[in-house]
Each structure stands twice: as C-alpha cells, then as structure tokens.
C-alpha positions in Angstrom: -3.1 -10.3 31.7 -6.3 -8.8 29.8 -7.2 -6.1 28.7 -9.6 -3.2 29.4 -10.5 0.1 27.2 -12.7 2.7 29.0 -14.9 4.7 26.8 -17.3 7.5 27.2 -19.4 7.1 24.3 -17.5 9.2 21.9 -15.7 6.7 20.1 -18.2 6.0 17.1 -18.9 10.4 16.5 -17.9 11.1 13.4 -15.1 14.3 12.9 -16.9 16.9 10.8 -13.4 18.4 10.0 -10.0 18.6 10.8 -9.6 22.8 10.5 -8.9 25.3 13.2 -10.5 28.4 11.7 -12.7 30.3 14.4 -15.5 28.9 14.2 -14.5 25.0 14.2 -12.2 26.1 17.2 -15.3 27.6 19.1 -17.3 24.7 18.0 -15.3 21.8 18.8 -14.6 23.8 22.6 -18.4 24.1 23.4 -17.7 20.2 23.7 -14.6 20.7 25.4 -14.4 21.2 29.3 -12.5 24.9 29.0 -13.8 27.7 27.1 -12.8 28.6 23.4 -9.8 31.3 24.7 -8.2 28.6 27.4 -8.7 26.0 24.6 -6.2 28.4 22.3 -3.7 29.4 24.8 -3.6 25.6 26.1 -2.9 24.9 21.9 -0.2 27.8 21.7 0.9 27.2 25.3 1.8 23.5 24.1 3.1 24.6 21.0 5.8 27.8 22.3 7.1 25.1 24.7 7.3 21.8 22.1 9.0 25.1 20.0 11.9 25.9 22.3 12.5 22.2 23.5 13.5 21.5 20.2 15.2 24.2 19.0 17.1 23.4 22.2 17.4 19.8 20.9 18.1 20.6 17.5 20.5 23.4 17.6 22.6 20.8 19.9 21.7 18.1 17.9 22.8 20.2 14.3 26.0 21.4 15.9 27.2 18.0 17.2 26.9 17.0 13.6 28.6 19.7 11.8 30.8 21.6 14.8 31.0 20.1 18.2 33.8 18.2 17.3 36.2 21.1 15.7 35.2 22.7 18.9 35.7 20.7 22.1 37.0 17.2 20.9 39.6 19.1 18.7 42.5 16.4 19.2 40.9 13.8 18.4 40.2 11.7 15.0 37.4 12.8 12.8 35.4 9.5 13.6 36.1 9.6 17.6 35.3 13.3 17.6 32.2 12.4 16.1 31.4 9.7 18.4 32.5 12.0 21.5 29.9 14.7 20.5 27.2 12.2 19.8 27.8 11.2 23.1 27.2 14.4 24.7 24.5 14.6 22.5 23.0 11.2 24.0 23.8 12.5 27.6 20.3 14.4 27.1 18.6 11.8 26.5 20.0 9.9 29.8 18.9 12.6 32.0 15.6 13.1 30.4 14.1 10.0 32.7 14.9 11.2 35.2 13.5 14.4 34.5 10.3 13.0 33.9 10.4 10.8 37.0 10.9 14.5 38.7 8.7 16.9 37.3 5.8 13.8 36.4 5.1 12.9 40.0 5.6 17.2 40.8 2.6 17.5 38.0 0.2 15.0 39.4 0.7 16.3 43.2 1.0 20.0 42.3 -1.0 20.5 38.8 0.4 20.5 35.0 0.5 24.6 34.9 3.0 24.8 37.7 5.8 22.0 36.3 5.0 23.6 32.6 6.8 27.2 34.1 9.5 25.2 35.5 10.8 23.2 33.0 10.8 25.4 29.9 13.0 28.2 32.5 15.6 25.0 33.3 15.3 24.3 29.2 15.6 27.5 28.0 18.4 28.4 30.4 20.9 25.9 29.8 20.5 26.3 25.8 21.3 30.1 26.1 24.8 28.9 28.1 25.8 26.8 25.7 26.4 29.8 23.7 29.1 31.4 26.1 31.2 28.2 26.7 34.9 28.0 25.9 36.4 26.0 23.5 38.5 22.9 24.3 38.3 20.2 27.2 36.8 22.4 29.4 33.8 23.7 27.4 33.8 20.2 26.5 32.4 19.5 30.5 30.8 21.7 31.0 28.5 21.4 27.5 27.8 18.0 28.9 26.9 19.4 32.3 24.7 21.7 30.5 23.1 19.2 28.3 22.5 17.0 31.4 20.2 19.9 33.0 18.8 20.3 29.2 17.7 17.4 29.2 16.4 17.1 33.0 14.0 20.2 32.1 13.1 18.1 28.9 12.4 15.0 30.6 8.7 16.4 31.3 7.6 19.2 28.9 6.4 17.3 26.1 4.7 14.9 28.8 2.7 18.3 30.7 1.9 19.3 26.8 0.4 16.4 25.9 -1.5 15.8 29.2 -2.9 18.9 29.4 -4.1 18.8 25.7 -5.4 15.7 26.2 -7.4 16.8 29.3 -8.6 20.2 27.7 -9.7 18.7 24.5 -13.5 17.8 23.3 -13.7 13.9 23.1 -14.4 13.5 19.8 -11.3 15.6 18.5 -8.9 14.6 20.9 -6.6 13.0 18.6 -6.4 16.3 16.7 -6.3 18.6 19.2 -3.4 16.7 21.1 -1.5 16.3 18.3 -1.6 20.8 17.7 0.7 21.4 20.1 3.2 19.5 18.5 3.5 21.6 15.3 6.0 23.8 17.4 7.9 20.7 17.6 8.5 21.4 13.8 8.3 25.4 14.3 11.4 24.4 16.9 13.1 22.4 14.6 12.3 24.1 11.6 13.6 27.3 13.4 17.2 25.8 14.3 17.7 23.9 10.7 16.7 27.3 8.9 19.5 29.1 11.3 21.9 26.4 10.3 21.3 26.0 6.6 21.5 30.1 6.1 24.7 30.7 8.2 25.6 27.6 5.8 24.9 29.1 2.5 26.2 32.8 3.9 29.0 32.1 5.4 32.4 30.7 5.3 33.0 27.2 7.5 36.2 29.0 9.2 33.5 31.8 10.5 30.8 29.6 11.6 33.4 27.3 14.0 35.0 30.7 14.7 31.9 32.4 16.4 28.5 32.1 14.2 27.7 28.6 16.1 27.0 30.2 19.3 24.5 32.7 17.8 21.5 29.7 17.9 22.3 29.4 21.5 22.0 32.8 22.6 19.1 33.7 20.6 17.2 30.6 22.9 16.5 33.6 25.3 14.0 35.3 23.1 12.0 32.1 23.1 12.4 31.7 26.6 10.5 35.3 27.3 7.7 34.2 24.7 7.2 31.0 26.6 7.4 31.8 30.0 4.6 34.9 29.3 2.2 32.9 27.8 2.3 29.7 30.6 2.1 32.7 33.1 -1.9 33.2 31.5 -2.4 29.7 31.5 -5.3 28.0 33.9 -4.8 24.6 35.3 -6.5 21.7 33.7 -9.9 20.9 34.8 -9.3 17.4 35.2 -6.5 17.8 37.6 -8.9 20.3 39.5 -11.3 17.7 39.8 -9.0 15.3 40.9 -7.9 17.9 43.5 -11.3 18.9 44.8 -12.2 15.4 45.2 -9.0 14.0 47.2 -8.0 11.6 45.2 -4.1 13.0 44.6 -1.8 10.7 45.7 1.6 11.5 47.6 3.6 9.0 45.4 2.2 9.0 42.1 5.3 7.9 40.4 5.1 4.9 42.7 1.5 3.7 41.5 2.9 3.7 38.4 5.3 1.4 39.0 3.2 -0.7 40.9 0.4 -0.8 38.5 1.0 0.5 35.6 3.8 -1.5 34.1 1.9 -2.8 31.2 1.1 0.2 29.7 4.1 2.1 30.4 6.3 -0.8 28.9 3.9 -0.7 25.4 4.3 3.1 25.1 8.1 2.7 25.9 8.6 0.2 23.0 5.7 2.3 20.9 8.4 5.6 20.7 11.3 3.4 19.3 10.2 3.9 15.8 8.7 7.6 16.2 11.8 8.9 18.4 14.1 6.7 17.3 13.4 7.6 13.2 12.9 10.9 13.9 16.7 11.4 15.3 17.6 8.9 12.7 16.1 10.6 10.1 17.6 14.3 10.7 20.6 14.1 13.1 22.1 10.6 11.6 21.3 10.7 8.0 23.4 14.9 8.4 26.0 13.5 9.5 26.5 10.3 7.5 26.3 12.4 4.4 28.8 14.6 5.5 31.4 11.9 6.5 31.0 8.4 5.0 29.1 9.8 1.9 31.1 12.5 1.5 34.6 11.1 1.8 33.1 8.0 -0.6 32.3 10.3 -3.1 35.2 12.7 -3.1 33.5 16.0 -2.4 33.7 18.4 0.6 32.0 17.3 3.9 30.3 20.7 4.2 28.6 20.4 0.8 26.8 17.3 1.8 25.8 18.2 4.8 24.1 21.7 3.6 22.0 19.2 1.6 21.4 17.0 4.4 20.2 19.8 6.4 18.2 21.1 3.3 16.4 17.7 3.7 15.5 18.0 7.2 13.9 21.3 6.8 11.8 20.0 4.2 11.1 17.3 6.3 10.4 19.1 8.9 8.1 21.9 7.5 5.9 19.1 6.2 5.3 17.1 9.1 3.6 20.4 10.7 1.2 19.4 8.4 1.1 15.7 8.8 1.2 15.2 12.5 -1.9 16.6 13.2 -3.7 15.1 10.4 -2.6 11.6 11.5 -4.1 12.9 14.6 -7.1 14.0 13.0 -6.9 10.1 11.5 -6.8 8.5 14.5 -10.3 10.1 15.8 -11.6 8.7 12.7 -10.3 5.3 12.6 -8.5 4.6 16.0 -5.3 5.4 17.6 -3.8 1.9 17.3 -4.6 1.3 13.6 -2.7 4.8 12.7 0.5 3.6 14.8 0.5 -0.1 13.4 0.6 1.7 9.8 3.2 4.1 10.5 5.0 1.4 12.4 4.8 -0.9 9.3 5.7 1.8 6.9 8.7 2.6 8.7 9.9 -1.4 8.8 9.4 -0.9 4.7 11.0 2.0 4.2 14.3 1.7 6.2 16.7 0.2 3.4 14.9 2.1 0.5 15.2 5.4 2.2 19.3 4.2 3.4 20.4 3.6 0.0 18.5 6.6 -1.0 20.8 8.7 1.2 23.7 6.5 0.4 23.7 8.2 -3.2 24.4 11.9 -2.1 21.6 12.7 -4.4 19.9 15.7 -2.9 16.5 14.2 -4.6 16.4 11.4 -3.2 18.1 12.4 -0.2 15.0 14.7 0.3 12.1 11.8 -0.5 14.4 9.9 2.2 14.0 12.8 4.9 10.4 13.1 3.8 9.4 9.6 4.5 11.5 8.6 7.1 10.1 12.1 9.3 7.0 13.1 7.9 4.8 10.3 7.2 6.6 7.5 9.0 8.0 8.9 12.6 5.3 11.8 12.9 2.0 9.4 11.4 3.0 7.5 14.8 3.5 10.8 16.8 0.2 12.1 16.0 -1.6 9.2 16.9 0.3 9.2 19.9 0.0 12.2 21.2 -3.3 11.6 22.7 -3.1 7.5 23.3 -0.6 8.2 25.7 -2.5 10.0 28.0 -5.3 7.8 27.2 -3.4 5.2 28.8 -3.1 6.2 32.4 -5.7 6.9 35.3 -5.8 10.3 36.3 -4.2 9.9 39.6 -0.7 8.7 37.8 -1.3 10.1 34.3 1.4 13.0 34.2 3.8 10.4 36.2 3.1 7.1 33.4 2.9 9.8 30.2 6.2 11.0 31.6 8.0 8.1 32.4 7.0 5.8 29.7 8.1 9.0 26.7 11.5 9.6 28.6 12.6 5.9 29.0 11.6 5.5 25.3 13.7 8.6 24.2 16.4 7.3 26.1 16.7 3.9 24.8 15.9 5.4 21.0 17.0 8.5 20.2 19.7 8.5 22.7 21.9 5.9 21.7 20.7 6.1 18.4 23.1 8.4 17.2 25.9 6.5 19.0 25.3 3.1 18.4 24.3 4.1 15.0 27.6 5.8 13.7 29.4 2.9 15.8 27.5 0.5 14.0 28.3 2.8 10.4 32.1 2.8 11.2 32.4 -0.9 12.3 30.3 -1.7 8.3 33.2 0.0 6.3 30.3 2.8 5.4 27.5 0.5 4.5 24.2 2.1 4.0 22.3 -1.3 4.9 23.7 -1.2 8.5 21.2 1.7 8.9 18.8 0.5 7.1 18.7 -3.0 9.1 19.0 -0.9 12.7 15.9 1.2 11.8 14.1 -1.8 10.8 15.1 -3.4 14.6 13.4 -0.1 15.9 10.5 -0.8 14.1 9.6 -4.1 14.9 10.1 -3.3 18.7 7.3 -0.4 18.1 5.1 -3.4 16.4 5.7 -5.4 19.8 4.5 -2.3 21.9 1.4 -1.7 20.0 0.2 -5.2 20.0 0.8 -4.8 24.3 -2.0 -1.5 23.8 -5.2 -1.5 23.6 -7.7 0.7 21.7 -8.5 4.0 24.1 -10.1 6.5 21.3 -12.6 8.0 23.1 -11.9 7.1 26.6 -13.1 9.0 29.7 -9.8 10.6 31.1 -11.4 11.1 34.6 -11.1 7.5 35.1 -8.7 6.8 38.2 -8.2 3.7 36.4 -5.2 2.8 33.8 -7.4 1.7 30.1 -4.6 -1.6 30.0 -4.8 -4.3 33.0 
C-alpha cells in the first residue's frame, strides 16, 4: 500500500513568526480563507469549548483520584475503591467513540458549526449534574450514566475544533493556528487543578468530601453560557460550504471512512497512544499513585502527597499553554511527522526517569516529572497533531476520520490507562518501573503509527481525497 501526500505549494514558505498580536493575526488571515474577526472567534470558539471539555474531564478525572471513592464506593477497600472510580472514570472514554462516530458523520452531512452547539450543551450539562448526585450506590449509577453522556458529547468536540481550525487557517501557519485552540485545553485543566489545589490548601479533607467537591461541578454552568454564546456568532467553515455548494456531501460519511480510510485512521489511532495516553498518565495516574503507594511507602498522609501531585499538574499544565502551540508553530517549519517522531521518542526516554522521579515523593522532582511527561513530551505530539489530523482525510469524510480515529485512540489510551495502570501498580507490590515500562509500550505503539503517516504539511484540505492510500 503506498503512499500519497497532496500539497498546495505551501509547504517550503517560511513562518515569519509564531505571535498573535494584531497585526500578525490580520496578516497571516489575509492568507486565510475567512476574515481577520471569524479567524479570532474560530480561535476562541475552539478554545471556550477545548476549555469546558476538560474542566469536565479534569474535575472528574481529579475527584476520582482524591474523592470518588469516599463517596460512592464507600464499602469498599482503599485499592478496589480506587479501581471502581477509575473505572467510571474510563466509562468516558468508552462512550467517546461512539460519540464521535455520532456527531462526526452529523458534521460532515450538516456542517461543523451545528455539531459544535450540540456537543458542548450535552458536555456541559452532564458535568453540572454531577454536582447534585447523592452519595452511595445510587449516585454511584447514575455518575456513570452521567459520565457515559459526558463522554458521548466529548466524543466530537475536540474533533469539530480541530477541523474547523484546520479549514479556517492560512496554509503556511496551519500547524500554529490549529494547535491555538488547544490552549483552553490547558485553560480547562488548569481551571479544575487550581479549584482542587486551593479548596486543598483551604480547607479541611472532612469538608471537601462533605460538600466542597460538588462546587467544580456546579460552577460547569458558567462555562456552559460562555461557550454556547460565542459558537452562536460563529460562521460555518468555508471548506464545508464549498463542499456543500458543489454536491459532493455524502449520506454516509462515516462509512467511506471505513471503507477507505483505514490506513490513515489506524496511524492516527496508534499516533494518540503516547499524547493521550501520557497526558492521563502524567496528571490523573502519577495524583493518585503519590497519594496511595507513595504515600503509604513513605509514612505520610495521602492528602499531603496528593496536594503536591496536583501542584505538579498545574505547573504542567500552565506550561504546555505555551508549548503546544509552539510545537505547532515547529511543525510548519520542519514538518508535522518529524515533530511527533521526537516527542514520540522523548516520551519512550523519559518514562522510567520521570517514574522513579515520582517514586521519591520529592515535590522537585515530582514537578520536572509532570513537566516532561505533559509539557514537552504528550503536548510536543499534540501540537503537531492538531493539524496532521485533519490533514489526513478528504473533505467528504474529514470530520467523520478526525473523529473516529481521536476517540478510538482515547479509548484504548487514556481510558484504560488509569485502570490497567493502577491494576498493573497493585499487582508490582508499588513498583515505580511498572509505570515506567507501560508508558514506554505506549510510546512505541505511537512510533508504529507515525511510521504508517505520511508527511501532509501544506496540504490542500479541499482535496476529496485521503493524503495516505
């Protein structure tokens, strides 16, 4: 089976900058087929709805490590009740395919605007219930009920974002421009981890299980406004308009992928098993390993650990706002494949280092853990990746394969990451290395995908074509 990149003459330009002060914005959308305004709103547009799909995802993800279990898996052991949350945790991740198989082939029949309203109301509205549910067995169902339509929303927002970014960006900063929209990724997470860590720090553990961890829920509803105001202004993408005006949507875009586009959405399903995969490993496992095995081995109170732990991931966090779009910015320079090999390669490198870093419950190296594993490893692929993905579909199937080949990817990584991982943990004795080895694994599969993709910087997305045959 070859292989076939479609460029539009782009590829060689050289980026002039990677800023977004007024002018460089204007600049870079007199190449770009939208004007300079729908250019920003498609930006913050992406960005509000990356924002409250994970604060969604990492208020749940937070409180499975440091209350789920105290409040709906009460009766169990402090290791089952751990698993038991992780698994509601992963029942998000299970629905998010399906999600994406959904809304994907809704946003190449009925345009990317339209699905982008839907899911971030079905998102939004299941995180604000959370908040309300009773303690015990039954809030226990119906928190995975909840998380099951959480993650059904989710199974296509980051997919529209990144489509639509892709679509309204100028060719030679595409990379860049894709990639902006997934600083509120950060903003999201950044949001929920600074909720955590100060309800941490001012208040007592008895109060927090009592009634302060439903207060991240609730205040979901704030975002949801914000969101749902600003999509409301948005215009459809250009591309799909063309598409449209030219009669060239298909009824069952989800099945063309299938039918011919299975190389390229199996290399971007293996490509997000480091960059999903270490970024769940690298905030929601490393939190919770500190504040059970580490903790317990080194004699000190679970809830001091995990403050540090979630001290980490802030860091982590805030600094990859920074990162992902630069590696974005990188990859218009120097190609989207060589940027995801090299984070891909870094991650393979840095998985027992950064382990036995954690393992020491040293809130130094804890950090420069968090930092590596997030920031430069995980998010240097993301950044790339934001744009290559798109790059690899035809326009007929592009929301449908973007969708299908992220969701089945998150599934598979950063769904049963967090449960096979702490299985894995718990069947060591503890070890660090068992970590260490497991992120490694995910790695290598991302190495495999990569070398299945093809170079698409600079690629003419009104191609019906898909860029790998």
């Amino acid at each position: 089976m070859g292989m076939k990149a479609y460029g539009s003459g782009y590829a060689a330009e050289p980026i002039q900058s990677i800023s977004l002060d007024d002018a460089g914005a204007d600049q870079a959308a007199s190449q770009a087929p939208v004007s300079p305004e729908q250019l920003r709103r498609a930006i913050l547009t992406g960005g509000v709805g990356s924002a409250l799909e994970y604060y969604d995802f990492a208020i749940f993800g937070l409180a499975t490590a440091l209350v789920f279990r105290h409040i709906f898996f009460p009766t169990l052991g402090a290791n089952a009740g751990l698993l038991a949350s992780f698994g509601t945790y992963g029942a998000g991740f299970l629905a998010r395919p399906f999600g994406g198989l959904f809304f994907g082939s809704l946003g190449d029949r009925k345009g990317r605007k339209f699905v982008l309203l839907l899911t971030i109301a079905i998102m939004g509205v299941s995180t604000m219930l959370v908040g309300l549910l009773p303690s015990g067995p039954v809030g226990a169902v119906v928190l995975v009920a909840l998380r099951l339509v959480q993650g059904f929303g989710a199974g296509a927002e980051q997919a529209g974002a990144s489509t639509l970014m892709a679509e309204v960006s100028p060719v030679p900063r595409r990379g860049f421009f894709a990639a902006l929209p997934f600083v509120g990724i950060f903003a999201g997470f950044g949001l929920a981890t600074a909720t955590f860590s100060v309800m941490q720090h001012t208040l007592g553990n008895d109060e927090i299980l009592a009634w302060a961890w439903r207060l991240p829920f609730l205040a979901s509803v704030v975002l949801i406004g914000v969101a749902v105001w600003i999509r409301l202004r948005l215009r459809e993408s250009p591309v799909f308009l063309n598409l449209e005006g030219a009669r060239e949507v298909v009824r069952s875009p989800m099945k063309t992928v299938m039918t011919t586009a299975r190389r390229p959405v199996l290399a971007a399903v293996l490509m997000r098993f480091a960059e999903q995969g270490g970024s769940t490993i690298y905030t929601t496992i490393v939190i919770a390993f500190l504040g059970g095995t580490v903790a317990t081995r080194m004699g000190v109170r679970s809830s001091d650990l995990a403050t540090i732990g979630t001290t980490g991931a802030l860091i982590a966090t805030l600094a990859s706002a920074i990162t992902t779009p630069m590696f974005g910015a990188l990859s218009d320079r120097i190609g989207r494949i060589t940027v995801y090999r090299a984070g891909a390669i870094f991650m393979l490198l840095w998985s027992l280092p950064s382990w036995w870093m954690v393992s020491t419950g040293n809130p130094l190296w804890i950090a420069v853990a968090m930092f590596g594993g997030l920031a430069i490893g995980a998010n240097s692929m993301l950044g790339a990746q934001c744009a290559h993905f798109a790059e690899l579909f035809g326009n007929r199937c592009r929301y449908s394969g973007v969708a299908l080949a992220r969701e089945i990817g998150a599934v598979l990584s950063g769904g049963l990451a967090p449960v096979l991982g702490i299985y894995l943990v718990g069947l060591a004795g503890g070890a660090f290395w068992v970590m260490g080895v497991y992120t490694a694994v995910l790695a290598t599969l991302t190495l495999i995908g990569v070398a299945l993709s093809t170079e698409t910087r600079g690629r003419d997305l009104t191609d019906l074509n898909d860029a790998i045959h």
